[in-house]
C-alpha positions as CSV (number, residue, x, y, z in Angstrom):
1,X,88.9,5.3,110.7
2,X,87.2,2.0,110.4
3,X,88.7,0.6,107.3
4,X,93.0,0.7,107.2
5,X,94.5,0.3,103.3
6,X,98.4,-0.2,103.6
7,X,100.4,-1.0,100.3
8,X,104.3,-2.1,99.7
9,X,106.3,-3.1,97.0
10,X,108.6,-1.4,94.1
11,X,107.9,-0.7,90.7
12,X,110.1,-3.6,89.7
13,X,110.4,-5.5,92.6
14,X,108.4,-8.8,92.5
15,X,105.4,-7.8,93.3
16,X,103.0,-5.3,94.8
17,X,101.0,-6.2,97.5
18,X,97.8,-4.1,99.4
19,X,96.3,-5.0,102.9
20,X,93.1,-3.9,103.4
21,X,91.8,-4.2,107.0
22,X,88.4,-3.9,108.6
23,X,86.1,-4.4,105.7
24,X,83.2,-6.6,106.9
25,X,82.6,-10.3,106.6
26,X,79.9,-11.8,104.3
27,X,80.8,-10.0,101.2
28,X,81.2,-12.0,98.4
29,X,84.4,-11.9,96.6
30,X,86.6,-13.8,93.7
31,X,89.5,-12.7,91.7
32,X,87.3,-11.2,88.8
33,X,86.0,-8.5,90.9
34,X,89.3,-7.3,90.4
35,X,89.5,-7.5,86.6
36,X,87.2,-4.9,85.3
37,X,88.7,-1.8,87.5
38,X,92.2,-2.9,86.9
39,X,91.7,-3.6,83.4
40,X,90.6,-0.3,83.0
41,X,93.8,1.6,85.0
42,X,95.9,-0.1,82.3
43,X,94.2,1.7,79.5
44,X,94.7,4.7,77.6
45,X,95.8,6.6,74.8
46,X,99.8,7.8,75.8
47,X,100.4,5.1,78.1
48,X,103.9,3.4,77.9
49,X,104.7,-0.1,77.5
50,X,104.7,-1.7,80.7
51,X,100.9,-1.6,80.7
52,X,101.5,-4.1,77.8
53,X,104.0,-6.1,80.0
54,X,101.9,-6.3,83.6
55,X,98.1,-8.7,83.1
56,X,97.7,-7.0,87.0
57,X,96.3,-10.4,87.9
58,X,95.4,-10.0,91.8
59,X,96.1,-13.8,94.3
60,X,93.8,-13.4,97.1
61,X,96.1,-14.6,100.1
62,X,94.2,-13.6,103.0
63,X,90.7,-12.9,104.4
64,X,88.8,-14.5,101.8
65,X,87.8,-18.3,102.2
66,X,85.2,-19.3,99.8
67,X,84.2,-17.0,97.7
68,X,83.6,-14.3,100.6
69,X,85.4,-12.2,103.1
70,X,85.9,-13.1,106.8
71,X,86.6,-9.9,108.5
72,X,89.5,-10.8,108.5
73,X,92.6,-8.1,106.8
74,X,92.6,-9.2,103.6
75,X,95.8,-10.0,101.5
76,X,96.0,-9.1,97.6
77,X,99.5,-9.7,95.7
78,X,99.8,-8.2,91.9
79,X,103.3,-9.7,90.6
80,X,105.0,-7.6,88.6
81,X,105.8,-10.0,85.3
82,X,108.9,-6.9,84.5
83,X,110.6,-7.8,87.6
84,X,112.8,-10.8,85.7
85,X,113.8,-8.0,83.6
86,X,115.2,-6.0,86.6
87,X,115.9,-8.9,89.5
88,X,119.7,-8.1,90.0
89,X,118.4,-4.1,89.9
90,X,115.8,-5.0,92.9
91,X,117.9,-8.2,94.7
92,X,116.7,-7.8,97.8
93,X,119.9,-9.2,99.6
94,X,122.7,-8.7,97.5
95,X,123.9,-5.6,94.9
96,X,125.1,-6.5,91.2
97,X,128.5,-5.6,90.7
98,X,129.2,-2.8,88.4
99,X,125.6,-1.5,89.8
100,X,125.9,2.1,89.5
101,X,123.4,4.5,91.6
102,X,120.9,6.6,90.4
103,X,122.1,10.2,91.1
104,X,120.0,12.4,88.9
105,X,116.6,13.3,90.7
106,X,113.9,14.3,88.4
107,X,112.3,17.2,88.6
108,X,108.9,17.1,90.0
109,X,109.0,13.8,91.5
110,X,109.9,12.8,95.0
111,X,113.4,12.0,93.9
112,X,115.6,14.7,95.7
113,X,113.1,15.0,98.8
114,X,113.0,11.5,99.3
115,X,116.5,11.0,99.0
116,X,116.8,14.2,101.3
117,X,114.5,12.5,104.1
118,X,115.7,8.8,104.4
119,X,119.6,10.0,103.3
120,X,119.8,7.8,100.1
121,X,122.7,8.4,97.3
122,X,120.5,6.1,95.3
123,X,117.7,7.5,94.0
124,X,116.6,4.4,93.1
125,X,116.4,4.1,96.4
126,X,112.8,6.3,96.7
127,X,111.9,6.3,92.8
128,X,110.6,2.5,92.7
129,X,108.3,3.0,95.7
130,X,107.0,6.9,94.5
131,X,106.1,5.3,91.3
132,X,102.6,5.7,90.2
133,X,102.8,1.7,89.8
134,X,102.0,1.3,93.7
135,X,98.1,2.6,92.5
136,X,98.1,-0.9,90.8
137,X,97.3,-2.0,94.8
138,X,95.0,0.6,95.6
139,X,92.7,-0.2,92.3
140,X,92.7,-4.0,93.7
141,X,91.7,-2.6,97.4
142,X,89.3,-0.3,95.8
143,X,87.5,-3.0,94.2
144,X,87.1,-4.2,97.2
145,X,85.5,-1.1,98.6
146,X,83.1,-0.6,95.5
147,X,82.0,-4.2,95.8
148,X,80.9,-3.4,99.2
149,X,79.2,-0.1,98.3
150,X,77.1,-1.6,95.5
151,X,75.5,-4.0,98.3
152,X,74.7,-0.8,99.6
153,X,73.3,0.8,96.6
154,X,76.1,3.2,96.1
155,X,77.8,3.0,93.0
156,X,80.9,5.6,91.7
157,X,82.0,6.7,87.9
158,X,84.2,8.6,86.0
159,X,84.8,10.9,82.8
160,X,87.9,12.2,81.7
161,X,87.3,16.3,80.7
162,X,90.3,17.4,79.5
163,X,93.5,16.1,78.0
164,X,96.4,19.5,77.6
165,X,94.3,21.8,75.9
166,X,91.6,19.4,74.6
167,X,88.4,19.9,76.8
168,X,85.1,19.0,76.7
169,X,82.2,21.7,75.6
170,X,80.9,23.7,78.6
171,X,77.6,21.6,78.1
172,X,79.5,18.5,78.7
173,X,81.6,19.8,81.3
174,X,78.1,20.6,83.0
175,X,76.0,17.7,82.2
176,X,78.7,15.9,84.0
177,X,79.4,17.8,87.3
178,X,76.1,18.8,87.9
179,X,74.8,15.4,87.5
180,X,71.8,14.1,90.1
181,X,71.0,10.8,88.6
182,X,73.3,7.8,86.7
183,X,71.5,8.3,83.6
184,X,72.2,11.7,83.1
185,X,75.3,11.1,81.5
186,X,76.3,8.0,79.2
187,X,79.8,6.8,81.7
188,X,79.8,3.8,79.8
189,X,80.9,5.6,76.8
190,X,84.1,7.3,79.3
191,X,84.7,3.6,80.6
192,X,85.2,2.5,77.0
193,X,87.3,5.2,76.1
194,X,91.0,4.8,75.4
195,X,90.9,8.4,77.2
196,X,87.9,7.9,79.1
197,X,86.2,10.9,77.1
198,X,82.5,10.3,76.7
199,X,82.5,12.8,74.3
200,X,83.6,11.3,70.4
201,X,84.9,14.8,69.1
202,X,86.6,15.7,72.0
203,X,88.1,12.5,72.4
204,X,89.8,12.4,69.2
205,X,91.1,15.8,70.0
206,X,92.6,14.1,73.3
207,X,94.3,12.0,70.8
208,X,96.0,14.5,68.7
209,X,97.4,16.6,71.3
210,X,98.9,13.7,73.1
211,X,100.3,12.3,70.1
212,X,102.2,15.9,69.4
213,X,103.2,15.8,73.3
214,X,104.8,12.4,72.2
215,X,106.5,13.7,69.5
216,X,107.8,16.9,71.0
217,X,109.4,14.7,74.0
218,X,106.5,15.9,76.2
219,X,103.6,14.9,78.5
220,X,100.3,16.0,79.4
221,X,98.2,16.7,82.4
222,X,94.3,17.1,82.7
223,X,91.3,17.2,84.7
224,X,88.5,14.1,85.2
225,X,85.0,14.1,87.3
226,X,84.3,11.4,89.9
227,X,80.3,10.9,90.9
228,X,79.3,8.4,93.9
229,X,75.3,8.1,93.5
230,X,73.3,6.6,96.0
231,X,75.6,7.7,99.5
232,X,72.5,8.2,102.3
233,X,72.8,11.6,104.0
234,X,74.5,12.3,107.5
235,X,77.6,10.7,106.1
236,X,80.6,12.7,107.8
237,X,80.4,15.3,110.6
238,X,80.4,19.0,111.4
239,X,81.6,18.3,114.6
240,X,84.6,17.9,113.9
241,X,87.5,19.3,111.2
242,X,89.0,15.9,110.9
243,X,85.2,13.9,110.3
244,X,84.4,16.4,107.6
245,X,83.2,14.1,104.6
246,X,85.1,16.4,102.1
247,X,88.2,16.2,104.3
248,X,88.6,12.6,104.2
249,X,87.8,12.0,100.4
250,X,90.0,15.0,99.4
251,X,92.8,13.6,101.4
252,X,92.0,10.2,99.7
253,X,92.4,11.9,95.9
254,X,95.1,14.0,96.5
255,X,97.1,11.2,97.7
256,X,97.4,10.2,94.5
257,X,100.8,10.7,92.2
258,X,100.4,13.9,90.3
259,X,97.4,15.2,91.2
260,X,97.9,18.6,92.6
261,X,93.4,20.2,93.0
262,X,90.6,18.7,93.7
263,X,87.4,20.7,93.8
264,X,83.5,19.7,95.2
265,X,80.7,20.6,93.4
266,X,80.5,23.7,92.4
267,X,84.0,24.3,92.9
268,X,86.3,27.8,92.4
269,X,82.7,28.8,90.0
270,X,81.4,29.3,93.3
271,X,83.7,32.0,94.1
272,X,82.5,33.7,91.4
273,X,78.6,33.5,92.4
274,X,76.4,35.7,94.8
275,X,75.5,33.6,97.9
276,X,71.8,33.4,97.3
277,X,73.2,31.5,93.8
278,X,75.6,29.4,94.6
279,X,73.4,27.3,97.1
280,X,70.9,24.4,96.3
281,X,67.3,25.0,97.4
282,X,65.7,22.7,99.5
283,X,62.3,21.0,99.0
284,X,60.0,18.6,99.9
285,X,57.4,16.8,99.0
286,X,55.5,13.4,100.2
287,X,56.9,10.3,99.1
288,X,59.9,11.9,97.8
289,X,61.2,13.3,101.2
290,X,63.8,15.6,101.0
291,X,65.5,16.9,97.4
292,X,67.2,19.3,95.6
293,X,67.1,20.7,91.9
294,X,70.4,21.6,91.9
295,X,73.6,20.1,92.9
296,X,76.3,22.8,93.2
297,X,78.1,21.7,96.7
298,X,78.5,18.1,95.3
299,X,76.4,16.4,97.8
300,X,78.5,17.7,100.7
301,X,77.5,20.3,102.9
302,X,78.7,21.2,106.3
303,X,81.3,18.4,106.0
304,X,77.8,15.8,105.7
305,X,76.5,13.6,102.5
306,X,73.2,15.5,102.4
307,X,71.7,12.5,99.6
308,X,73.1,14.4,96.5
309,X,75.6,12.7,94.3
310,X,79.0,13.3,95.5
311,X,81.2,15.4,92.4
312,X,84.7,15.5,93.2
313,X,86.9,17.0,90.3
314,X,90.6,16.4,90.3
315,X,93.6,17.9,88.0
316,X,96.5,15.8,87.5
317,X,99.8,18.0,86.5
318,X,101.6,17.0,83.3
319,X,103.7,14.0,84.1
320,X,107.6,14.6,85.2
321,X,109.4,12.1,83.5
322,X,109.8,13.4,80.1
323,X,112.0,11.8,77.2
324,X,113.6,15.7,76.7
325,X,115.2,15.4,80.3
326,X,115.2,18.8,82.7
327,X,118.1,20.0,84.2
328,X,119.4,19.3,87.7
329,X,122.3,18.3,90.0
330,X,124.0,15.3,90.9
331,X,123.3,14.3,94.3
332,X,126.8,13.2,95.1
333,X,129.0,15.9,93.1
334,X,126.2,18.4,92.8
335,X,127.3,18.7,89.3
336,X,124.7,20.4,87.1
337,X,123.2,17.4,84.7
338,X,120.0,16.1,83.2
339,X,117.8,14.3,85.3
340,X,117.5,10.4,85.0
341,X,115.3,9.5,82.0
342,X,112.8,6.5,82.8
343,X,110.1,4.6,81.2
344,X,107.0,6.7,81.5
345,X,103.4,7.6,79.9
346,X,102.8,10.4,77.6
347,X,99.5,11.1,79.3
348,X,98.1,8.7,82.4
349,X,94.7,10.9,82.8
350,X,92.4,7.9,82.2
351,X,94.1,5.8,84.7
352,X,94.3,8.8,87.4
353,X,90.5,9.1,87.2
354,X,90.0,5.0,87.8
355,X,92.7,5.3,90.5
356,X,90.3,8.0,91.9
357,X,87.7,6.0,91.8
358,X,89.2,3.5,94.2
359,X,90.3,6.5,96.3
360,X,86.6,7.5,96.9
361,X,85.6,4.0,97.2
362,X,87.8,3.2,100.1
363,X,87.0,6.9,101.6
364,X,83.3,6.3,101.1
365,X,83.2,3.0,102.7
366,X,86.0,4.0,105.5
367,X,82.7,6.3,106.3
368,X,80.0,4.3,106.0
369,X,81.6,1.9,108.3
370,X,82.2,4.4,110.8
371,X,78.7,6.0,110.7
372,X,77.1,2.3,111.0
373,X,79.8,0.3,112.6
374,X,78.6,-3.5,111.5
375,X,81.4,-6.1,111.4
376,X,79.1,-8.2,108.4
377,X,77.1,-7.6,105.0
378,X,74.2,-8.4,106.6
379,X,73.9,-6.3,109.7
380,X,75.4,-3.4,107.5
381,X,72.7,-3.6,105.1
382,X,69.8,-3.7,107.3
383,X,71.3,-1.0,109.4
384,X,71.3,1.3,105.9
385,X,68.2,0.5,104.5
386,X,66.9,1.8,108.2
387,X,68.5,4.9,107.9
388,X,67.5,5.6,104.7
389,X,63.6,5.0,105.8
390,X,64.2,7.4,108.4
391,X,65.9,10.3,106.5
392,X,63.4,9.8,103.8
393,X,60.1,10.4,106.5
394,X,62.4,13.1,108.7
C-alpha cells in the first residue's frame, strides 16, 4: 500500500480530522476541492438535522503550501460546529458531574462489541467514534484522491437504485451497471438528487416510502452503483490474493458503516448464467486496440483493471438507530431495556454512495500508485500516458 488514510475524532468532539499520507507532490489543491463532494454527503431526503448544523468546511493544516501538495502527509480538520452543544459530554480531561453512562447498546451497531473489546461501561465510550460522522474525513481525503485521478483521466460516479422497496426499472438498473462510457447514463441528474435517483419517477417513490419509514418510527436501507471510467488495464494483480484489484476496493466499501454486500459487475446474476454467457468477448481492432461489447465482470478480471469501467454495487442495511427503540440489556445490571435512542437519519443511502465514492477513489489511487510508483504529478502522468500507448498497440 502506497497511499495510508488514517482518521480520529468523535461525533461530537471538536472536530474530525483525516491524515492522508503518500499522495504525490505537484497536485494542485485549495479548500474548494473539498466543497462539492462534501456538500453532496450532507444531502438527502431522510437525513436528520445535524446535516443542517455541520457546513463540513475542511482547514488544510499540512502538506499543502500554495495551492499544491508537497508529498508531504497531508492534514485536513472538519470542526464539528455541534460540539459547543455537547463540550462537557466530550471534555476531554475532566467528567461533568451528574454525567451518567450510556448503558443501553443498540442493536446493530458496534455498541456491545465495542464496549466488549476495549471493556467500557460507557457506551458512549465506542458510539461517538463508530458513528457514520467519521465518513465526514474520508469524503475530505477522498477528494483528495479523485483530484488526483482526474489528472489521470479517471473519473468515478454514482446513482442511488433503490430506497426500501422503491427501485429503479430493470432498464435503469441496467443502463447503469452495464455502463462502458460516461454518457451512457445522465449522473448529473443522481448528483442533483435529494436521493441521488437519476430516475424522476422512481425518485419520488424514494420519497414516499421514506417519509412512511419516518412516520412509522423506522429507517430504510438500499442499494447504489459506483462506476470509475478511464482506470488503464493491469491495475492489481493475480499473483497474489491480497493485490487482487477487487480485493482492495471491496475491502475499501465495505468498510463503510452499514454496508453489509458489495457485488462487481455482473454480480450474484452471474450465478445464474452459463459460463459461455456470463463472460465479455474480446476484440480488436486497429486504432481501437483492445475492447469489449459487454461489461459484465465490471472491469475486473483475474483480480486486474482490464480498461472496462469499474461497477461496484453496494447495499447498505436499514439504519439501527430507530426512534421505536429495540430491546436489549443494560451492560452493567444486564437488566432487559430499550436500547439508547440517538439522533439519526431516516434513510443515509445518498450519502453512503458519495462516501463510496471516496472509498474507491482512495483504493483506486492507493493502486495506481503502487503499479507506477512516482512521488509527483508530473512523473505520474507521463508514466500513465506511456502505459496507456503501450496497452493500446499490445
Amino acid at each position: 500500500m502506497k497511499l495510508r488514510l488514517t482518521t480520529a475524532g468523535e461525533s461530537h468532539g471538536p472536530a474530525i480530522v483525516a491524515v492522508l499520507d503518500g499522495m504525490v507532490a505537484g497536485l494542485p489543491i485549495s479548500e474548494s476541492s473539498f466543497a462539492r463532494m462534501l456538500l453532496r454527503r450532507k444531502r438527502g431526503f431522510g437525513r436528520s438535522a445535524r446535516q443542517k448544523i455541520e457546513p463540513d468546511v475542511v482547514e488544510i493544516v499540512g502538506g499543502v503550501r500554495f495551492g499544491k501538495t508537497t508529498g508531504s502527509p497531508i492534514g485536513l480538520v472538519i470542526k464539528n460546529q455541534d460540539f459547543a452543544n455537547w463540550a462537557a459530554v466530550m471534555d476531554a480531561a475532566k467528567m461533568p458531574d451528574g454525567y451518567e453512562p450510556v448503558t443501553k447498546p443498540r442493536p446493530g451497531h458496534a455498541d456491545l462489541s465495542g464496549a466488549i473489546k476495549f471493556g467500557h461501561r460507557d457506551v458512549r465510550d465506542v458510539l461517538e467514534r463508530a458513528s457514520s460522522r467519521e465518513t465526514v474525513a474520508r469524503v475530505a481525503a477522498g477528494a483528495v484522491c479523485a483530484e488526483f485521478l482526474a489528472r489521470l483521466n479517471v473519473s468515478i460516479r454514482s446513482a442511488v437504485l433503490s430506497i426500501g422497496r422503491a427501485a429503479v426499472p430493470a432498464a435503469v438498473r441496467k443502463r447503469l451497471t452495464a455502463t462502458l462510457a460516461p454518457g451512457d447514463t445522465d449522473w448529473d441528474e443522481a448528483d442533483v438528487s435529494d436521493v441521488g435517483c437519476p430516475h424522476g419517477a422512481t425518485a419520488d417513490r424514494m420519497r414516499a416510502v421514506i417519509k412512511a419509514a419516518a412516520e412509522a418510527g423506522d429507517s430504510l436501507g438500499g442499494t447504489f452503483v459506483v462506476v470509475a471510467y478511464g482506470v488503464p488495464p493491469g491495475i492489481g494483480s493475480y499473483a497474489e490474493w491480497d493485490r487482487r484489484l477487487t480485493g482492495h476496493l471491496a475491502q475499501a466499501v465495505m468498510s463503510i458503516p452499514a454496508i453489509k454486500a458489495v457485488e462487481f459487475g455482473g454480480g450474484f446474476d452471474l450465478a445464474k448464467m452459463s459460463g459461455s454467457k456470463a463472460q465479455d468477448e474480446i476484440f480488436h481492432r486497429p486504432g481501437k486496440g483492445w475492447f469489449r461489447c459487454t461489461n459484465r465482470a465490471g472491469g475486473i478480471e483475474g483480480g486486474i483493471s482490464n480498461g472496462a469501467p469499474i461497477v461496484i454495487r453496494p447495499a447498505m442495511k436499514p439504519i439501527p438507530t430507530v426512534p421505536r427503540p429495540l430491546r436489549t440489556a443494560d451492560i452493567v445490571t444486564h437488566a432487559k431495556t430499550t436500547a439508547l435512542r440517538e439522533r439519526a437519519d431516516v434513510c443515509a443511502v445518498p450519502a453512503a454512495a458519495v462516501v463510496a465514492e471516496a472509498m474507491v477513489a482512495f483504493a483506486l489511487a492507493d493502486s495506481l500508485l503502487e503499479k507506477f510508483g512516482a512521488d509527483s504529478l508530473d512523473e505520474i502522468s507521463a508514466r500513465v500516458d506511456s502505459w496507456r500507448e503501450y496497452a493500446a498497440r499490445f
